[in-house]
N, C-alpha and C positions, 0 to 999 in steps of 0.2 A: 504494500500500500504506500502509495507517494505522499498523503495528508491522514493526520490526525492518527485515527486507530480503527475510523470505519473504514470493513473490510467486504462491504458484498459486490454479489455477482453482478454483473448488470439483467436487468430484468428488460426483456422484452417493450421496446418502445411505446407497441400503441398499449399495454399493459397501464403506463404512467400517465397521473394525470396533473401535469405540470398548470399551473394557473399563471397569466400573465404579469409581470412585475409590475405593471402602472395599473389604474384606476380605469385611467380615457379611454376609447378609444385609439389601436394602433397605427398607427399613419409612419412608414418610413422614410428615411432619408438614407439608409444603404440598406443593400440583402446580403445575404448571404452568398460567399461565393466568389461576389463583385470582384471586379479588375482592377485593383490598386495597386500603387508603386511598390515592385517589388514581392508583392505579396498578393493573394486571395484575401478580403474581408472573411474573417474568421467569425462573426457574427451577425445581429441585424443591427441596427439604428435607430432607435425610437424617439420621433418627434415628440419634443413636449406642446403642452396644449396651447400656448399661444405666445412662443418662440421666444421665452425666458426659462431661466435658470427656476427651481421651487418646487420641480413635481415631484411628488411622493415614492418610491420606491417599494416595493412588499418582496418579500422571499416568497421563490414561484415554487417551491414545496417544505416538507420537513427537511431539515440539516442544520448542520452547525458550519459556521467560520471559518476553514481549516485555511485564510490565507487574507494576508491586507497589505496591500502594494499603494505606495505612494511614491508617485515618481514625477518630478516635472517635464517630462515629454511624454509620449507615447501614451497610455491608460490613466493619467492622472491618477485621483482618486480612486482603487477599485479594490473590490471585496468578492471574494471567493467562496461559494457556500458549495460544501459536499454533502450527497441528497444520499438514503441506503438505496436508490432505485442503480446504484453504478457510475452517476455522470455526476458534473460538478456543473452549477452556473455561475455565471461573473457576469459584475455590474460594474461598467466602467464612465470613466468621465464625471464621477460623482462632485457634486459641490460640498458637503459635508455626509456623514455618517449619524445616526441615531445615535442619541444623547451616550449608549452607558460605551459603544463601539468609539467615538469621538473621545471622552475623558481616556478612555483605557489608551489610543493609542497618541492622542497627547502627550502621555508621560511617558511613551515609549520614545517619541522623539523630543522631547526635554531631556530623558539620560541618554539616548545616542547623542544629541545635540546635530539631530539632521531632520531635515525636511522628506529626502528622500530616505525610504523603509522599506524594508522586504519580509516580512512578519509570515513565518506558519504557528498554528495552534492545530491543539490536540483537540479532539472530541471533548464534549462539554465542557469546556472555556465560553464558548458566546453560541449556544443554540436558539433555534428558531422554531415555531410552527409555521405550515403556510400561511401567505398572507399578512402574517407580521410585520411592521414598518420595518427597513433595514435603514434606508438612505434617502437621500435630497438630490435629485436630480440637478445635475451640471454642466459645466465646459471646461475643463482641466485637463491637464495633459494638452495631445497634440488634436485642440479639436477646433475645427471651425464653428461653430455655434451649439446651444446648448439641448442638450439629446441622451439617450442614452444608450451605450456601446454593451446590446447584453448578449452573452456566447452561453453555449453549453456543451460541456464537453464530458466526454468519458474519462470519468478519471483516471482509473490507472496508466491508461498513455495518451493523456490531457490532449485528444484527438477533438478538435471543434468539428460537431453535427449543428446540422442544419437546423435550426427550433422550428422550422414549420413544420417538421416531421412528427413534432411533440405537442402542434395545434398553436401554437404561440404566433400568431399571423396576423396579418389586415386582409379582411375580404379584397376578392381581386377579380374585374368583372375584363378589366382591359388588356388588350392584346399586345405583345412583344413589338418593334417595326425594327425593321432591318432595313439601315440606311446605307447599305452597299454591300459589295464581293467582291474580293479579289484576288485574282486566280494565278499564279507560279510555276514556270517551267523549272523543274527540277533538275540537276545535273545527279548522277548515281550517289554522288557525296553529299548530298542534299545544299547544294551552291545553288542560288536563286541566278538563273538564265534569263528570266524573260518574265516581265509582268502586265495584267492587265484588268482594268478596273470596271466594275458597272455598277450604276443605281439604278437599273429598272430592272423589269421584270422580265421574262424570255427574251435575254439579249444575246450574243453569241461573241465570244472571248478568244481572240486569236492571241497563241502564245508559240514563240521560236524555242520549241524543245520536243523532247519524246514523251515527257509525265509528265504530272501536274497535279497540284494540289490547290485549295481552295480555304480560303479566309472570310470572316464574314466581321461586318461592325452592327450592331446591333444594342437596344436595349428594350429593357424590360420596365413598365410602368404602372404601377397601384391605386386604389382608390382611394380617393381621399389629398395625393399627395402630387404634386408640379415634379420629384424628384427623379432624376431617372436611374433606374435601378437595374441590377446582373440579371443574366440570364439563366435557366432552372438548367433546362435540357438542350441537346442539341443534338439534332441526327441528319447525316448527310448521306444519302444514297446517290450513286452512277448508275446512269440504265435502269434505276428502279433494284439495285443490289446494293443492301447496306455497307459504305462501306468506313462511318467513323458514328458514335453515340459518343455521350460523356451528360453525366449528372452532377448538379453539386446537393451531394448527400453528405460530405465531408471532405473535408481536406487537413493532413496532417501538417505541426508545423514544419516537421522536417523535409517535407515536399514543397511548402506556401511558393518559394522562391523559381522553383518551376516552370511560373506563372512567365519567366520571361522568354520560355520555350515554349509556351501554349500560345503566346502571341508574335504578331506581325512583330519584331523588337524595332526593326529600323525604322518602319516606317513610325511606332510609337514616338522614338528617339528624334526622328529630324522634321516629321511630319503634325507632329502632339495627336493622332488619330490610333486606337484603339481596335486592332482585327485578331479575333478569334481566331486560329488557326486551328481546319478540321482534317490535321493529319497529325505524326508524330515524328518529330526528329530524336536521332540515336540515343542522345546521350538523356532525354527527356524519361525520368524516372516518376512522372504524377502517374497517382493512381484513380482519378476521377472519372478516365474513359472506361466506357463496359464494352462494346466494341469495335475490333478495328478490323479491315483488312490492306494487308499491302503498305502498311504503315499511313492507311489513307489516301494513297497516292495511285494516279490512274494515268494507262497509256493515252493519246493522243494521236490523232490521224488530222494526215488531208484530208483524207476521203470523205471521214465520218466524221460527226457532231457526237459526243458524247453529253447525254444529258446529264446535268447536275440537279439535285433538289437539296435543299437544305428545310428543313423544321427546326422553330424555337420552340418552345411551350415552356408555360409558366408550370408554379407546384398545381394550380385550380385547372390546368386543361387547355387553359385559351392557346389556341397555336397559331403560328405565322409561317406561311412557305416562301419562298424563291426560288424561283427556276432560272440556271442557268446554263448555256452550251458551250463547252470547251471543243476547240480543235488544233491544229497544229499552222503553223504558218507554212507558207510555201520555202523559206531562207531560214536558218537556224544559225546565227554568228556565235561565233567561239567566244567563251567567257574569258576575258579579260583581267588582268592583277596584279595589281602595282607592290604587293606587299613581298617583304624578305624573311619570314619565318610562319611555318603553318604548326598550327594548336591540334596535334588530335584530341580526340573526343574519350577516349578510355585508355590513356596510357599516359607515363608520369613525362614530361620533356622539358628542358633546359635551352635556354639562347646565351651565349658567353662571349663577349670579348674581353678587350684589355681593360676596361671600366665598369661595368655593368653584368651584371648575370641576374636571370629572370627563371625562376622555378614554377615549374604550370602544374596543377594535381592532375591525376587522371580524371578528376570531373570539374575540369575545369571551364568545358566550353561541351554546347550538346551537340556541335557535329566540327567537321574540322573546319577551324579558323584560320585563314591564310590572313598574316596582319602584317601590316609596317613597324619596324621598330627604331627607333635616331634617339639617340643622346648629345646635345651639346654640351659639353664641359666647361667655356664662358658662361653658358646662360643659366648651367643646371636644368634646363630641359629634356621633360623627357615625353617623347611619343609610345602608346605602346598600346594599336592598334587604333582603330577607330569607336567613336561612342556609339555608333548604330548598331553597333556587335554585341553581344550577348557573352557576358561573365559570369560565371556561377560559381565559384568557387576561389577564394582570394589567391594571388600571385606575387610569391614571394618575392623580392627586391633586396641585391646590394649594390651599392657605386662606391666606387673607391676614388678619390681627390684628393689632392695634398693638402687643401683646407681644412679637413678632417682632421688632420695631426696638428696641423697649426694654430687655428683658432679658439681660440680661449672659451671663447663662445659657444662651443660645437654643441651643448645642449638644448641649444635654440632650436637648430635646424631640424622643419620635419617637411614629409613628403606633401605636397598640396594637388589637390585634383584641379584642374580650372575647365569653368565651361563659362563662356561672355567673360563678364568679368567679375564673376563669383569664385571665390579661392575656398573649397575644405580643407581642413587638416588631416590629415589621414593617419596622424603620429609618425611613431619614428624616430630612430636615436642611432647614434654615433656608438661603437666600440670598435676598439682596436684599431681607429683609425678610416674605420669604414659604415657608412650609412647603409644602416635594416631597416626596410619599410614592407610592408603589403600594399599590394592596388588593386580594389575592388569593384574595379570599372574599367573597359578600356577606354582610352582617349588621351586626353594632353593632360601631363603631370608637370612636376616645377618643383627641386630643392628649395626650399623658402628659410627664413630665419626671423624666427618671431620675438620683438624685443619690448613689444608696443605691452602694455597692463591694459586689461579690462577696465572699460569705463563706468563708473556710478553716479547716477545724477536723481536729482529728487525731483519726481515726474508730477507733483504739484508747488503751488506759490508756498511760502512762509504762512501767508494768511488765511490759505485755504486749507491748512494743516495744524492749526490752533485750536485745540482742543477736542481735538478728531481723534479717534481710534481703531481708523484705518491708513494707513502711509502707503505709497507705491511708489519703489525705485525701481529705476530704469535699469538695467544691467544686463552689457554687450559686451562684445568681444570683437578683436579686427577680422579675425577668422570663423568662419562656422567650422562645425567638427563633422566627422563622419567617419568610418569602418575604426582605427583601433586611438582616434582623436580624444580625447578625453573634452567632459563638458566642464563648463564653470564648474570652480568651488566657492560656495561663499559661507559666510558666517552672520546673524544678526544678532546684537546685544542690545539692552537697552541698561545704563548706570552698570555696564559692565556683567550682565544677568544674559544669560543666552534667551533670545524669542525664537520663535517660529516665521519663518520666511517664505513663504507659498512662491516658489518660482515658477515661471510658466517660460519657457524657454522659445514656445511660437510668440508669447509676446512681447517678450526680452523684458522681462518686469518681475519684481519680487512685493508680494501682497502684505504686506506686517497687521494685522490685528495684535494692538496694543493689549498686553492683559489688563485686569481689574485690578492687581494687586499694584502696578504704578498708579498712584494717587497724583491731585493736581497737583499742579507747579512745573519746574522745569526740570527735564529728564535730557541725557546722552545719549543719543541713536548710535549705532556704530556699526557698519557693515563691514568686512572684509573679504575680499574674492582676488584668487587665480585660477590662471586659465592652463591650459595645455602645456606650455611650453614653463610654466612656473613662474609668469611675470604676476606682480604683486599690487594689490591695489586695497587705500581704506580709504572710507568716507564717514566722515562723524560730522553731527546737527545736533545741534541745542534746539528741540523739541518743547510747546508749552501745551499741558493736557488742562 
């Protein structure tokens, strides 16, 4: 058992009669499944009732607590309850916690003296009946508006299911629309040869290859709601012969990442458009397809028109078709490549020169990637591959420079990804003279040297903060962080007493709710924060309550 000390079996789905966590009526703003950066939506979305923070929350069966995560990005607020039916659910994005949940883990983070927590409890610590108030609906964490992010998972391999399975839904009267196709002549290595696009209906798709596969962009749409949402099912027959299904009934998180071998990547990448792809490249290990043939992928003729059909359908039945015909072109031109090093798809491989060397896992890429790779030693630049290509598994990095032994500094320097003109940190450190990084993206990298401190600024006037016992500071950094970058640290005190600091890192602001136990008059704020590279910053205000 992973939580607590409940240990059952999972019982049969429609056995369970999970009841919904809100009061209102469900109205969503994501489904289950949906296509997100990097990831499947592991859960659904539930609008509150009139696009504020306040609504109530209930435990959608019996269980106890066995987990409370507070983090300023990702899930904010969220609370984990294990049910004896087998599964666990979670309530994320919360604005606070019910009263005795809230006090308890206050003082868990008064003696860690942290904002962010990662709490498991044992059975009976905090149980529940169904129904029970848990929570206050919010926007915490990484959330664009306030709603509520609620999953259900199986516990012992914390596997997110779909909760319509478990009746936890919005009636759904409206049909899926499929706002295009698009269809790829494949080369045997699965190299994209030839494309070719349509938004209507029996149009016919001439592509310069011998196979082909087919993409779809599409969404799904609910009652009640403007929001557009994933799509349930998906089945693609040739000739009227099945030859690709896929359902989202579940998605593991060890698969989620997948998701960038389920889709069109490049065109997502250069294009911002989102195409389902209804076949399967090699190195593509999801388990949400039920079946396939040919890896999805169909010959092509002059001669002959091979019909296509594609079916969406929601969890309620409503279905949408597309018919489209693939053929072959009369000219088929040779694929073309400008790059100096190819990525297989299941075997471990290295690029070496006299500067740089680049270590690829065997799942580092899901078919073979032919990339470009340039290091400038002026510039610290480094190229290593293109963004419209698909990573899946990080690649290791050394560069070796005389700078490295000479500069005093060398703990500064970490690896930076840049796309426009946004720089992440990727971390990264110096030993023995030579710089260790990972890159968890192809595209343009850049040795950088970070010397700059996080800034703190107090995001109201003097006078609009007199006698308030709410404060919000501003707190940024010159760099954002991503793969092994470290986020801010900060600290808040008030006369030297550590508070509690609500950071939200999408809004680069830390929330202080004064306690009751500073009485009026005038008190010391004091924050402190470093960033990645260990540049140092404090900011103190003479505060009047």
């Amino acid at each position: 058992c992973l939580h607590g000390s409940l240990c059952s079996q999972m019982l049969p789905i429609d056995s369970i009669n999970m009841q919904s966590p809100i009061k209102h009526t469900i109205k969503l703003a994501g489904s289950f499944g949906e296509l997100r950066s990097n990831h499947f939506h592991s859960g659904i979305d539930i609008k509150s009732t009139n696009g504020q923070v306040g609504d109530s929350i209930y435990v959608a069966d019996d269980g106890f607590v066995s987990r409370i995560r507070i983090t300023y990005s990702s899930y904010g607020k969220a609370l984990y309850v294990d049910h004896p039916s087998g599964y666990t659910t979670v309530y994320a994005h919360l604005l606070r916690f019910n009263d005795t949940l809230e006090t308890y883990i206050q003082e868990v983070q008064k003696y860690l003296k942290s904002y962010d927590v990662d709490i498991y409890l044992d059975q009976g610590k905090f149980e529940f009946k169904k129904g029970e108030f848990l929570a206050i609906m919010g926007s915490t964490g990484r959330s664009y508006g306030p709603h509520l992010h609620f999953e259900i998972r199986e516990t012992e391999k914390e596997i997110p299911v779909n909760p319509f399975l478990f009746g936890i839904k919005p009636s759904d009267k409206r049909k899926a629309v499929i706002h295009g196709i698009q269809a790829y002549a494949m080369t045997p290595d699965f190299q994209v040869q030839d494309r070719a696009k349509s938004t209507k209906n029996n149009t016919t798709l001439s592509l310069g290859g011998w196979r082909a596969g087919v993409a779809i962009k599409a969404n799904d749409f609910m009652d009640g709601s403007y929001n557009k949402t994933g799509l349930y099912k998906i089945q693609m027959t040739v000739d009227d012969t099945l030859y690709y299904s896929a359902t989202m009934d579940a998605v593991s998180f060890d698969e989620t990442k997948y998701i960038n071998a389920c889709i069109d990547y490049e065109t997502k990448q250069i294009k911002r458009e989102t195409y389902f792809q209804c076949f399967k490249l090699p190195g593509n290990s999801i388990n949400l397809i039920d079946s396939i043939r040919h890896d999805g992928l169909f010959k092509i003729f002059q001669s002959k028109k091979r019909k296509v059909d594609i079916v969406v359908s929601d969890f309620d039945g409503n279905m949408t078709k597309r018919t489209v015909y693939v053929q072959r072109k009369k000219q088929v031109k040779p694929l073309l490549s400008s790059s100096n090093f190819q990525v297989p798809y299941h075997q471990y491989s290295e690029y070496n020169d006299s500067i740089i060397s680049l270590s690829f896992s065997p799942s580092s890429v899901y078919k073979p990637e032919n990339i470009a790779i340039e290091f400038n030693p002026s510039t610290m630049e480094l190229i290593v591959g293109d963004k419209s290509q698909a990573l899946h598994q990080p690649i290791d990095v050394k560069i070796r420079l005389p700078i490295f032994t000479t500069d005093p500094d060398k703990d500064k320097y970490f690896l930076g990804y840049t796309s426009g003109n946004k720089i992440d940190n990727l971390g990264g450190q110096v030993q023995d003279s030579i710089f260790h990084g990972r890159i968890f993206k192809f595209g343009k990298h850049k040795i950088l040297k970070d010397i700059t401190p996080p800034s703190i600024v107090l995001k109201s006037t003097n006078e609009s903060i007199k006698g308030k016992r709410l404060i919000t500071i501003g707190l940024n950094d010159n760099y954002g962080t991503y793969g092994d970058g470290n986020s801010l640290k900060y600290q808040c005190s008030i006369d030297g007493q550590w508070v509690i600091g609500e950071y939200s890192s999408f809004r680069k602001s830390i929330l202080i709710r004064i306690p009751t136990e500073f009485g009026k008059g005038k008190h010391l704020l004091q924050i402190e924060c470093s960033d990645d590279r260990q540049n140092y910053s404090i900011f103190t205000k003479e505060i009047q309550l």
